[in-house]
TIKEPA-130774 format. One record per residue (C-alpha): y, x, z. Coordinates in pm, whole numbers, padded with zeros to 5 digits, always signed. Each point is the difference from the previous one (the first is absolute). Layout:
# residues N
YXZ;...
END
This chain:
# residues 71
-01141-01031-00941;+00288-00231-00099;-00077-00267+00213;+00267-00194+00235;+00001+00153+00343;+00272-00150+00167;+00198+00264+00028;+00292+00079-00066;+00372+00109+00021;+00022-00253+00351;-00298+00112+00128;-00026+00372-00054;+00281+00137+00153;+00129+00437+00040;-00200+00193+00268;-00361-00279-00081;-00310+00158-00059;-00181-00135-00286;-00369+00095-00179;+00012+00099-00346;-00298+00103-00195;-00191+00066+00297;+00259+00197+00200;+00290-00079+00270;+00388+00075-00074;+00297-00067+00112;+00230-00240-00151;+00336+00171-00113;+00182-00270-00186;-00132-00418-00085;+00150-00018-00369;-00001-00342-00198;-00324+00041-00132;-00137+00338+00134;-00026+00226+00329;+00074+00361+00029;-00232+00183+00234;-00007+00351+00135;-00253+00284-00189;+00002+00243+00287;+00188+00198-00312;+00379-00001-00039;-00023-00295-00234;-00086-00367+00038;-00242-00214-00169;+00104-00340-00135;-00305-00278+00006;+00020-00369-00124;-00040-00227+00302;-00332-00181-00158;-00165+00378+00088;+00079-00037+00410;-00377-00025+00170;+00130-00014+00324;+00361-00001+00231;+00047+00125+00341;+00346-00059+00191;+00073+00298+00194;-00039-00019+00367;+00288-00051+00205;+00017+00289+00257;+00044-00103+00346;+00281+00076+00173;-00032+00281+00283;+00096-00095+00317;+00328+00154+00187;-00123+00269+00202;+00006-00103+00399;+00230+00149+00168;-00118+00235+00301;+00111+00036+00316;
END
């Protein structure tokens, strides 16, 4: 732990998914030098950057086509 990652405040943005200790959240807020994640509690976590393992963008849902109209 503590080593540069890369990441960061222009990398991890709200609504990322990153690994921490093993386990997948979602990002909340990129502070300056921290991230706040979701618990699965009513609270958030707040983890250094350096700790990130892994980042996942979330996947842009396609868009549903117009329904066809019938004659």
């Amino acid at each position: 732990m503590g080593q540069a990652t890369g990441h960061s405040r222009d990398t991890i943005k709200k609504g990322d998914r990153v690994k921490i200790r093993g386990q997948w959240r979602e990002v909340v807020r990129a502070n300056p030098k921290t991230v706040s994640v979701t618990t699965g509690y009513s609270w958030t976590d707040t983890t250094p950057y350096a700790e990130i393992q892994e980042h996942q963008r979330p996947r842009l849902a396609r868009p549903r086509s117009a329904p066809q109209d019938r004659p």
